[in-house]
C-alpha positions in Angstrom: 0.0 0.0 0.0 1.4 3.2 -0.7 2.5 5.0 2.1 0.6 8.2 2.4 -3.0 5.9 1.2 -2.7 4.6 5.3 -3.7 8.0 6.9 -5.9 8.5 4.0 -7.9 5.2 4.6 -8.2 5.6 8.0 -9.2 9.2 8.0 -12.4 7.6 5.5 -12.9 4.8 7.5 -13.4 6.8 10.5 -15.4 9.4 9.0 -17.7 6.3 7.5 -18.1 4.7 10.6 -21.4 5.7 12.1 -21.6 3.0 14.9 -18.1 3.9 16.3 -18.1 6.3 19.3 -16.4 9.3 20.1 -12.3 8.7 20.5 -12.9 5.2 18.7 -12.2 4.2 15.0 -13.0 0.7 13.7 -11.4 -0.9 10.7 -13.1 -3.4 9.0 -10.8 -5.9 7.0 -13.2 -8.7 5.8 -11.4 -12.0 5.4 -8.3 -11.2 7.1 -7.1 -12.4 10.0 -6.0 -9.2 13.0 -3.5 -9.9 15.4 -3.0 -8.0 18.2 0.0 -8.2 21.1 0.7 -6.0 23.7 4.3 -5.6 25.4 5.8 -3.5 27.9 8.7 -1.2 27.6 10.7 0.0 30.0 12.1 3.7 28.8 14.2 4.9 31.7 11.5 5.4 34.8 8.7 5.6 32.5 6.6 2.3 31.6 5.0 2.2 28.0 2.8 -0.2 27.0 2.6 -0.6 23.0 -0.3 -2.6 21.3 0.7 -4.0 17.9 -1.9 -4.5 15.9 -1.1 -6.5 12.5 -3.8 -6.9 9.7 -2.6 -8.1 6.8 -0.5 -5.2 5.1 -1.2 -3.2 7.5 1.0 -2.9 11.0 0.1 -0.8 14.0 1.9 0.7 17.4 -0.7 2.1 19.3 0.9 3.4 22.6 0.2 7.2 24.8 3.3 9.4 25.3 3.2 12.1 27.7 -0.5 12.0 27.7 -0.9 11.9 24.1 -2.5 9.2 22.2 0.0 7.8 19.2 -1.2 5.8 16.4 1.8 4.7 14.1 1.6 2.5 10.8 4.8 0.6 9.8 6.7 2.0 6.8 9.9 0.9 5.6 12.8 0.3 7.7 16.7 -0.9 6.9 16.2 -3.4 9.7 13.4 -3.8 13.1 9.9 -2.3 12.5 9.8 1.6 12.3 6.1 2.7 13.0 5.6 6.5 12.2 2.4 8.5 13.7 2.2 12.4 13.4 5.9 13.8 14.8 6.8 10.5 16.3 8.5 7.2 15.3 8.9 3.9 17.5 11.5 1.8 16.0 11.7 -1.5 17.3 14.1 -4.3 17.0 14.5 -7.5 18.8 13.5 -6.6 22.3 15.0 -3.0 22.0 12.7 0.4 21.0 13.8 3.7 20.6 11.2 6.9 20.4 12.2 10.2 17.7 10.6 13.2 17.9 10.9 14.4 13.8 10.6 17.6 14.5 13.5 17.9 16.6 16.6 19.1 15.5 19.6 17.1 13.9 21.7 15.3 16.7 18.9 15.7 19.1 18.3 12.5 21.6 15.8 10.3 21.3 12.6 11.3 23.2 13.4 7.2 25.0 15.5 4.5 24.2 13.2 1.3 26.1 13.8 -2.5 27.1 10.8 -5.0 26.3 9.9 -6.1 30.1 9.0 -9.9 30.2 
C-alpha cells in the first residue's frame, strides 16, 4: 500500500463509521485475520505499554506518550519495525525500541530508548 494511502484510509474509514463512538475508530478488514500483542517497555523510569496490531498489510503501534494518544503505521525500515504516527517514530528491533521526535533538531536525543519487560 502506498505509504501516504494509510492515513488516507483511516481518515475515511473513520469518517464512514457511524456505529463507532467518540475517540474510537473501527477498521473493517473482511477475510483477514488481526493480530494484536501487547508488550511493555521500560524507557528509563517511564513504563509504556505498546499494542501491535497487525492486519494483513497493514502494522500498528498504538501506545500514549506524555498524555498523548499515538497511532503509528509501519513504513519501511533498513532493519526492526519503524512505526511513524504524526511527529513520532517507534523503531523496534529484537526486544530493543527507541522513540524520535521528527521535529527535533539534527543530533537531538531520542525522546526514550526502552527495554521489552517480560
Amino acid at each position: 500500500m502506498a505509504q501516504g494511502l494509510l492515513p488516507s484510509l483511516l481518515l475515511i474509514v473513520a469518517l464512514a463509521a457511524p456505529t463507532a463512538r467518540a475517540g474510537e475508530v473501527m477498521i473493517d478488514f473482511p477475510g483477514t485475520e488481526v493480530e494484536e500483542t501487547t508488550l511493555a517497555y521500560l524507557c528509563g523510569s517511564t513504563e509504556i505499554d505498546v499494542r501491535y496490531v497487525n492486519a494483513g498489510p497493514v502494522s500498528l503501534a498504538i501506545f500514549d506518550w506524555e498524555g498523548e494518544r499515538i497511532v503509528a503505521a509501519a513504513g519501511i525500515a533498513a532493519s526492526g519495525v519503524r512505526y511513524v504516527g504524526g511527529r513520532y517514530v517507534w523503531w523496534s528491533k529484537g526486544g530493543e525500541a527507541t522513540l524520535f521526535d521528527e521535529m527535533a533538531d539534527d543530533g537531538d536525543a531520542p525522546l526514550a530508548s526502552c527495554i521489552e519487560q517480560s
